[in-house]
C-alpha positions as CSV (number, residue, x, y, z in Angstrom):
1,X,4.1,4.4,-38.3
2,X,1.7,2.5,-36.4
3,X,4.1,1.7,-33.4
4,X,4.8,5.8,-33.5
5,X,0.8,6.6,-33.0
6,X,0.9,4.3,-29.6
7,X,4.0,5.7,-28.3
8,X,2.5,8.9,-28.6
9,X,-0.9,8.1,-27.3
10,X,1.0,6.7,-23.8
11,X,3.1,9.8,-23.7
12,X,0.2,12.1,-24.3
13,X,-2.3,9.9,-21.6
14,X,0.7,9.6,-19.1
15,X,1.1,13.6,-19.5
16,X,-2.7,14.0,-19.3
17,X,-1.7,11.9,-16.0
18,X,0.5,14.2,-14.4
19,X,-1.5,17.2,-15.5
20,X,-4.4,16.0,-13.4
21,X,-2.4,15.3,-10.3
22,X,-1.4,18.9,-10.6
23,X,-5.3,19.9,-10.6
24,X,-5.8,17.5,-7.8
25,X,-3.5,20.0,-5.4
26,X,-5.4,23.2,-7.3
27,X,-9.2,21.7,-6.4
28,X,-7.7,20.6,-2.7
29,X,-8.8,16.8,-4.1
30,X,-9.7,14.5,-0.9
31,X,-10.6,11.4,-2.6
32,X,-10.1,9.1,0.7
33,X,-12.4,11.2,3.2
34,X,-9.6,11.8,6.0
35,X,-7.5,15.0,3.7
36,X,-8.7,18.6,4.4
37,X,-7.8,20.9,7.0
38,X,-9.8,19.1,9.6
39,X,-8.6,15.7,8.2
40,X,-5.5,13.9,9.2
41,X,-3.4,16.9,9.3
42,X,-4.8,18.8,12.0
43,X,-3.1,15.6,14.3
44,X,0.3,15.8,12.1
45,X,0.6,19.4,12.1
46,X,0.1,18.9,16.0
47,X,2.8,17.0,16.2
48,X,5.0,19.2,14.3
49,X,4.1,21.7,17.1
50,X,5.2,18.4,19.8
51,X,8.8,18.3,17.7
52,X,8.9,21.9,17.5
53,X,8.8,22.9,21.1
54,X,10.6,20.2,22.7
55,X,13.9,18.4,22.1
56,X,14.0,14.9,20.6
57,X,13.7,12.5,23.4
58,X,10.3,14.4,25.1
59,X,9.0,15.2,21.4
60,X,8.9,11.2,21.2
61,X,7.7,10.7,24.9
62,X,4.6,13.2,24.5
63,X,1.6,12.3,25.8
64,X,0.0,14.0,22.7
65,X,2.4,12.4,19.9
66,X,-0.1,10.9,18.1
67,X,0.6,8.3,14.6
68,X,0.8,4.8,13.6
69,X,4.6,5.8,12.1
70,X,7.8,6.3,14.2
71,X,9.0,10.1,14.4
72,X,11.5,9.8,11.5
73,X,9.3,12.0,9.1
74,X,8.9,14.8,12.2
75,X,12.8,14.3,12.3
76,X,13.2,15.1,8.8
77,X,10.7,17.6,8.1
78,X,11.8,19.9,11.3
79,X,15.7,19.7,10.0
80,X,15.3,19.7,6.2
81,X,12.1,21.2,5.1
82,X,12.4,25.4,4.6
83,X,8.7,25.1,4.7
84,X,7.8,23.4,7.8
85,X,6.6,26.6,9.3
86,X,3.2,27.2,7.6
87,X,1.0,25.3,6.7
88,X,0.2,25.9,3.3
89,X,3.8,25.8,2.2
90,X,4.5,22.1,3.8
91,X,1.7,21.3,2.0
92,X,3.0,22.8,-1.6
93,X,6.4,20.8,-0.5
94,X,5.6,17.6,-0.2
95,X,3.5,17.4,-3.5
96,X,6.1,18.6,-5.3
97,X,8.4,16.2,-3.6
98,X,6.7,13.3,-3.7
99,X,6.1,13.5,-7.9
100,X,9.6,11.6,-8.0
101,X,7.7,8.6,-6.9
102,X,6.1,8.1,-10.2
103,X,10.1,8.8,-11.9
104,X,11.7,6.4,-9.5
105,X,8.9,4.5,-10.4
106,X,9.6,4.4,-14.6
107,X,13.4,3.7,-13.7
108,X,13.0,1.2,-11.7
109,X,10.8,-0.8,-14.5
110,X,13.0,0.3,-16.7
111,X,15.5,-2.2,-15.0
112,X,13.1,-4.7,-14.4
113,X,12.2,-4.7,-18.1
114,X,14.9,-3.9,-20.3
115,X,12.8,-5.4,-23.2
116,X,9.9,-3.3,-22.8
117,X,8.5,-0.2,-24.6
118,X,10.0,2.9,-22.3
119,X,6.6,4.8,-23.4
120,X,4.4,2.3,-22.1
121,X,6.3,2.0,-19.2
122,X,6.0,6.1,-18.7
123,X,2.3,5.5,-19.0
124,X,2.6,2.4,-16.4
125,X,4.7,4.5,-13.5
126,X,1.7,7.3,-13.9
127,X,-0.9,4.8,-12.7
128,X,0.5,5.6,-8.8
129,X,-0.7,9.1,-9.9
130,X,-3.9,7.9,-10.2
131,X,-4.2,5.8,-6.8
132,X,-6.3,8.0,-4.6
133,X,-4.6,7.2,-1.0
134,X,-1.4,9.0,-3.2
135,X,-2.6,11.7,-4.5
136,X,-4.9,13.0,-1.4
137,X,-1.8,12.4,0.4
138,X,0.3,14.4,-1.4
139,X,-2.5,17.0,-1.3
140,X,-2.6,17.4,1.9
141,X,0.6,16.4,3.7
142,X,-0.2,13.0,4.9
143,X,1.9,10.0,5.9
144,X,1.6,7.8,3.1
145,X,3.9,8.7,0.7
146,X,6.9,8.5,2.5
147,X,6.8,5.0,3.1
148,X,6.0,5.0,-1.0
149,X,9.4,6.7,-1.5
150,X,11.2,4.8,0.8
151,X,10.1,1.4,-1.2
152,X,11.0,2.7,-4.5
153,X,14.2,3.8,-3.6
154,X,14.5,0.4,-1.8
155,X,13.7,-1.4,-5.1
156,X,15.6,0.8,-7.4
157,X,18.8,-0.1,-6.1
158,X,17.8,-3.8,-5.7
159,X,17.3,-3.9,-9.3
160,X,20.6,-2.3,-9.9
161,X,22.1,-4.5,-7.0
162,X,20.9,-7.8,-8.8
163,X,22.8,-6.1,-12.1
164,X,26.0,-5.2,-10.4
165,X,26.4,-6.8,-6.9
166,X,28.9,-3.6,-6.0
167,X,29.3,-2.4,-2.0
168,X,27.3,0.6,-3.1
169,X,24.2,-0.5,-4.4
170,X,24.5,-3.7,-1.9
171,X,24.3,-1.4,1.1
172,X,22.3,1.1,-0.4
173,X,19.5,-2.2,-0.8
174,X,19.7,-2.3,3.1
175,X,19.6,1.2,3.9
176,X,16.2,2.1,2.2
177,X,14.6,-1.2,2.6
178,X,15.2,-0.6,6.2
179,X,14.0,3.2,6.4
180,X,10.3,1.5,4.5
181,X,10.0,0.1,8.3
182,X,10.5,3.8,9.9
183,X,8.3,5.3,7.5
184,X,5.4,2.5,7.9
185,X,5.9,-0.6,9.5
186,X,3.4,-2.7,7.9
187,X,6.8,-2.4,4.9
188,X,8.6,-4.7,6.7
189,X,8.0,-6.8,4.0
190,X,10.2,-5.1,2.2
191,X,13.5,-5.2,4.0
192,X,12.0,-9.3,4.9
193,X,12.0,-10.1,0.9
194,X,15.6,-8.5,0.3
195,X,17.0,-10.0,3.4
196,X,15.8,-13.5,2.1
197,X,16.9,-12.8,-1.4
198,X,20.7,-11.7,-0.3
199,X,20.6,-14.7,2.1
200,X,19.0,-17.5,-0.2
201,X,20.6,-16.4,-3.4
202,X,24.2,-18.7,-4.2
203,X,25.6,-16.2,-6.4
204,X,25.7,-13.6,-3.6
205,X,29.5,-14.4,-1.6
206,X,29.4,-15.4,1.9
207,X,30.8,-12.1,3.5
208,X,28.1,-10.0,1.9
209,X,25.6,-12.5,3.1
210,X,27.1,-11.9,7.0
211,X,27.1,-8.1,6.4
212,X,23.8,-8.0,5.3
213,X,22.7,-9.8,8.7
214,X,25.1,-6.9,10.7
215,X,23.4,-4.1,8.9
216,X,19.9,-4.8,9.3
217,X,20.6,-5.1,12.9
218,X,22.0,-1.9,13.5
219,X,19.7,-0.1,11.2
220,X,17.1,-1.5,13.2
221,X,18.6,-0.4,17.0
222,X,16.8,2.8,16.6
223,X,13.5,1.0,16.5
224,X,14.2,-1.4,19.0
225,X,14.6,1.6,21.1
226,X,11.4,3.1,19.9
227,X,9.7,-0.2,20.8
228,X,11.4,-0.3,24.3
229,X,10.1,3.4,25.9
230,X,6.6,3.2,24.3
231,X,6.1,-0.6,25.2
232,X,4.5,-1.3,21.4
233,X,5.2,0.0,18.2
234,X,3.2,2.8,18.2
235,X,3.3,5.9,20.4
236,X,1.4,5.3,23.9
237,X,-1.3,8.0,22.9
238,X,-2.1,5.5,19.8
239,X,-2.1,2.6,21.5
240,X,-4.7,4.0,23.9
241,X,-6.8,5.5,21.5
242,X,-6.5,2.3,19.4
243,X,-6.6,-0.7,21.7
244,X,-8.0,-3.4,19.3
245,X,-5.2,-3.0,17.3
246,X,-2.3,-5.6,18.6
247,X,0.6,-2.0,18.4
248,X,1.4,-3.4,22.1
249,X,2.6,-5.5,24.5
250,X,-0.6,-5.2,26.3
251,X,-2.8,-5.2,22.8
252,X,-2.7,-8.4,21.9
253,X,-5.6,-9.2,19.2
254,X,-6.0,-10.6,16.3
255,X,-8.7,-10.0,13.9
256,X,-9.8,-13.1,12.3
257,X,-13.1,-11.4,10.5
258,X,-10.9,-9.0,8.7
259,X,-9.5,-11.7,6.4
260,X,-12.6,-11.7,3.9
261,X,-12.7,-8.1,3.6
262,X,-8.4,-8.1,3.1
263,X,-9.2,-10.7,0.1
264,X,-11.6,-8.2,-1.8
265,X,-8.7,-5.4,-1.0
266,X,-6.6,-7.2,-2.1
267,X,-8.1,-8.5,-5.7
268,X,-9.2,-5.2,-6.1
269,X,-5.6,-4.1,-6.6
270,X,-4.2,-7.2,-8.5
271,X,-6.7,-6.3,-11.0
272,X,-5.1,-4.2,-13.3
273,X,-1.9,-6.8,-12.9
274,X,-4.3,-9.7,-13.8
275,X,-5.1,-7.1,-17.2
276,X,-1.8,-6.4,-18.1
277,X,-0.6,-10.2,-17.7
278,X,-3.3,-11.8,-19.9
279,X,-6.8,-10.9,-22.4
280,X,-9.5,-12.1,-20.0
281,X,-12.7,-13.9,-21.3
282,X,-15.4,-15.8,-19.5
283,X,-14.4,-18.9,-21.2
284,X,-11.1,-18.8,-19.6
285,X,-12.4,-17.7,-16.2
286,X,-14.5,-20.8,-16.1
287,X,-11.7,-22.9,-17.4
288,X,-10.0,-21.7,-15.0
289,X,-12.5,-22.3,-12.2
290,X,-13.8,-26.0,-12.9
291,X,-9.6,-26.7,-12.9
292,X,-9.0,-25.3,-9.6
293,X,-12.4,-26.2,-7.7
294,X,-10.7,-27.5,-4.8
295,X,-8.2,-24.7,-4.1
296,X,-11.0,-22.2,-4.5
297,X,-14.2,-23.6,-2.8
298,X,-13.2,-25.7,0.3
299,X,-10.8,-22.2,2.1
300,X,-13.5,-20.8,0.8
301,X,-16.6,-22.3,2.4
302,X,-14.1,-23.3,5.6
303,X,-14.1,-19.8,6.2
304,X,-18.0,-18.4,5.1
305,X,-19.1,-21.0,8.0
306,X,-17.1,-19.7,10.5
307,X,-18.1,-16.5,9.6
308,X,-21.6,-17.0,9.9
309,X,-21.5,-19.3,12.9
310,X,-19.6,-16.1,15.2
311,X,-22.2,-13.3,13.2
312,X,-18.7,-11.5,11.9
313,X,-20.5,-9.4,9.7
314,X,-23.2,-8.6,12.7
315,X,-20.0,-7.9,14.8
316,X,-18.4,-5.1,12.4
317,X,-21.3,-3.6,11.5
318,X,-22.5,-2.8,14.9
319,X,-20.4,-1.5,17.3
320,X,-16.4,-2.4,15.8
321,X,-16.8,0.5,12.9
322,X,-19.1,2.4,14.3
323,X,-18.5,6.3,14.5
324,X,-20.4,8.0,17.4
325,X,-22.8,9.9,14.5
326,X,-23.5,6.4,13.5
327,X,-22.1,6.1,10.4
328,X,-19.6,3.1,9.5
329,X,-16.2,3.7,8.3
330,X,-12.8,0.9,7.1
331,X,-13.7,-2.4,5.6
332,X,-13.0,-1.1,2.0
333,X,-15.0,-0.4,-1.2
334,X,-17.5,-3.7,-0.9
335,X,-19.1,-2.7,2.6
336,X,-19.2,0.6,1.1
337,X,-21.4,-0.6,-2.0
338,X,-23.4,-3.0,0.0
339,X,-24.3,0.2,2.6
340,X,-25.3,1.8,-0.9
341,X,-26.9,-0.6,-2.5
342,X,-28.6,-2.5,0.2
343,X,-31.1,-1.7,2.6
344,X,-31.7,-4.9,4.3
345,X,-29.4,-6.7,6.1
346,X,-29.0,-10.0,4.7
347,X,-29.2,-8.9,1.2
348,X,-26.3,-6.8,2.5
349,X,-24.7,-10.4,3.8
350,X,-25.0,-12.2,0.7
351,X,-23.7,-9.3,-1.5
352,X,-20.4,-9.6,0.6
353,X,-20.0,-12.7,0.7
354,X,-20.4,-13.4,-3.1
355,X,-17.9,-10.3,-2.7
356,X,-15.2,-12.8,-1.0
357,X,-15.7,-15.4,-2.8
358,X,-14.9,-13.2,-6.4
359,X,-12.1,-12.3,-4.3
360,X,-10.4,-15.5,-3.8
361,X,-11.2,-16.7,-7.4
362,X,-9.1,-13.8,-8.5
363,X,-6.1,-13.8,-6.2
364,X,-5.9,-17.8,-7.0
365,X,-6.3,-16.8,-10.5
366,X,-3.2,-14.0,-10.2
367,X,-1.3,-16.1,-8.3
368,X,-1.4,-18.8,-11.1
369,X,-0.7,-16.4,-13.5
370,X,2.6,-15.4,-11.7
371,X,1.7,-12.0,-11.3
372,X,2.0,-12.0,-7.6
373,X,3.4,-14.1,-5.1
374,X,2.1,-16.3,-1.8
375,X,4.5,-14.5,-0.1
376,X,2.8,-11.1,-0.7
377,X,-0.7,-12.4,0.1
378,X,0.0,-14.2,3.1
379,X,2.0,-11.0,4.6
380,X,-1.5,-8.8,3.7
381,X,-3.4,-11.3,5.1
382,X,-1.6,-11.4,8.1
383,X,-1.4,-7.9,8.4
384,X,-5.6,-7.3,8.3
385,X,-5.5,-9.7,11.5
386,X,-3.6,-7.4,13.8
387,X,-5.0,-4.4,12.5
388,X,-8.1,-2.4,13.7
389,X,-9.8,-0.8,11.7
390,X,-8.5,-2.2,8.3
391,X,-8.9,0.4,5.7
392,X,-8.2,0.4,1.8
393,X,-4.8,2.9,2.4
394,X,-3.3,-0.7,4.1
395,X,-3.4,-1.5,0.2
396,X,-3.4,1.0,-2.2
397,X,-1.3,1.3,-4.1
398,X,1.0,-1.0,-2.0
399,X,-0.5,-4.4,-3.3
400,X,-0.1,-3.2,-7.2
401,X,3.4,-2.1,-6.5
402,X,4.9,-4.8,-4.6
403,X,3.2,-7.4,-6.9
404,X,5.0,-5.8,-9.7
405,X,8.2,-5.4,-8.2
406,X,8.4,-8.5,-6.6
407,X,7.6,-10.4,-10.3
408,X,9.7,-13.0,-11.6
409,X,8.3,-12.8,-14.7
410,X,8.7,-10.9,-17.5
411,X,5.4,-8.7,-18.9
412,X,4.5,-8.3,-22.3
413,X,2.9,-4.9,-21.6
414,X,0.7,-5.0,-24.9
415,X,-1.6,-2.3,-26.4
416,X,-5.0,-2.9,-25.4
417,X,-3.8,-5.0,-21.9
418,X,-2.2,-1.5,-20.9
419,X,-4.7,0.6,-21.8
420,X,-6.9,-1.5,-19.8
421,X,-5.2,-1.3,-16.7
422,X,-4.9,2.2,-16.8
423,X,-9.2,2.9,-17.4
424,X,-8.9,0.5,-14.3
425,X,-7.0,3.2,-12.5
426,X,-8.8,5.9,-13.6
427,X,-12.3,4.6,-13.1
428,X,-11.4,3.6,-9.4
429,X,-10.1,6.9,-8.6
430,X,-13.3,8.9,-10.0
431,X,-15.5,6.5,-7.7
432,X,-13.3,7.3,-4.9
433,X,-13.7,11.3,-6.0
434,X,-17.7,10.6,-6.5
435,X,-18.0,8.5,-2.9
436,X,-15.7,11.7,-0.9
């Protein structure tokens, strides 16, 4: 009887889930600050116009093509969506569409986890309804969400494919993980980790091995191309516009202040894995600290001195993420709160700089706990250096996700540790809707 009750309370709370994403489209919800008409879709719907009017190869050349994505999702809209002509409707579309991310989602745990309750589970695949850099962009026909789709189709198959190592699933593994790249190229982590895994794993034949290496290549030809004509990764307009960033041959910067703010992005997010995993008390977080002192404190205090020495945090906040009306924008949810919080400046300093140093403590302490992997946090961490301006959608929901995905072990998804996680969720998204 009792095990009934929960069942029921995670069907009725992942429900309650899906009815409010369903009230996010009816309220026009912009919980990140860039949805609304004047958001990011007056530039995409612009360059529906750009694919509309011209044929392929100038629609890519424009001088006003404007993204940080390759044109694939103009491609397919313009060909395959009845709705691309208004606005509203293309809109309605992809909202619709994109609630099979949370399905693909509970399937492709349900592989993972054989063992685990399937109505926890329901509740679990709900919390990307919850992640506000979703939801907006489903509200409002952003870009998002498509390199979301591709990764969950990418790791349903590979779930299947590590089941039954047929041709279908095999190639259908390389297909998607390669599209995550097309979609958003900071998911070439995705097609990296299944290439490594076909390659490194023994069970996996030889041929399969060699045909994986073929296929990636081919699928890949089309971006090559893309590379070769704009001279970067991203079209020339965005390159201009965003020169920091190294999109380019000729933008070549790295971006070595971003990694403190990357590390509180990126515990945010492993958070609600660190819940689910294990029942947190202060005793073990100090246990845990005093056994790890040296791991934690000397990157930690490597890094605060260089930090200080070049005035990073001087640097950011004065001309780097600056708007023209003055106000600051990117760096995440801790320069937000020490803007609120703080009026003076070095109260400001030492505020984010505690904030890094939580950080660390909790990605050593999740990466101890085996609910994500070096591999995931070095990839991040590499990605805030080439990237200007880092912003939270660079991790949310992408760090929860591919943590999960990418686990070797096996959760025990209890009661009160899932429950948890998802007031996590919930909390963090009603900030985000307070904060917009």
């Amino acid at each position: 009887m009792e095990n009934k009750r929960k069942n029921y309370l995670f069907f009725i709370l992942g429900l309650s889930v899906y009815i409010s994403y369903f009230l996010s489209y009816f309220f026009g919800e912009n919980s990140i600050g860039s949805g609304g008409y004047n958001g990011d879709l007056t530039w995409i719907w612009n360059n529906f116009d750009i694919f509309k009017n011209n044929n392929l190869i100038d629609s890519i050349n424009h001088e006003k093509f404007y993204g940080n994505r390759t044109p694939l999702l103009y491609i397919l809209n313009i060909y395959f969506n009845p709705f691309i002509n208004d606005i509203d409707n293309y809109r309605l579309s992809l909202f619709i569409f994109f609630l099979t991310c949370p399905i693909l989602l509970f399937f492709t745990l349900k592989n993972y986890f054989p063992k685990s309750n399937y109505f926890i589970l329901f509740f679990i695949s709900s919390f990307l309804l919850l992640s506000p850099y979703f939801r907006s962009s489903s509200v409002w026909g952003q870009e998002i969400n498509y390199g979301i789709f591709s990764l969950l189709l990418s790791f349903f198959y590979f779930t299947k494919f590590k089941i039954k190592q047929n041709l279908s699933n095999f190639f259908l593994v390389i297909f998607f993980s390669s599209l995550c790249v097309y979609f958003d190229q900071k998911l070439l982590i995705v097609p990296l980790y299944m290439f490594l895994h076909i390659i490194f794993q023994t069970k996996i034949s030889i041929i399969m091995k060699a045909s994986s290496c073929f296929l990636y290549f081919i699928f890949s030809v089309p971006f090559i191309y893309l590379i070769t004509i704009w001279g970067g990764v991203v079209p020339s307009l965005t390159q201009e516009t965003n020169f920091h960033s190294f999109n380019s041959y000729n933008n070549f910067n790295l971006h070595f202040y971003h990694i403190g703010f990357a590390s509180t992005l990126i515990a945010l997010y492993l958070i609600p894995l660190i819940l689910l995993k294990k029942k947190i008390n202060f005793i073990i977080v100090i246990d845990f600290v005093k056994s790890n002192i040296f791991l934690i404190f000397i990157p930690f205090i490597t890094y605060l001195l260089f930090y200080i020495n070049y005035d990073w945090y001087d640097l950011l906040q004065s001309k780097l993420y600056v708007t023209p009306s003055g106000n600051t924008y990117g760096l995440g949810f801790v320069n937000k709160l020490g803007l609120i919080l703080f009026d003076e400046i070095y109260l400001r300093k030492i505020f984010t700089y505690f904030a890094f140093l939580i950080s660390w403590i909790i990605i050593v302490f999740a990466i101890r706990l085996k609910v994500t992997k070096w591999f995931l946090i070095n990839y991040f961490f590499l990605i805030s250096l080439i990237l200007l301006p880092i912003m939270q959608e660079y991790f949310d929901p992408y760090i929860f996700l591919l943590s999960i995905l990418m686990s070797d072990k096996e959760y025990e998804f209890e009661f009160k540790s899932t429950l948890s996680s998802g007031l996590f969720f919930l909390t963090a998204l009603s900030f985000a809707i307070v904060y917009y």
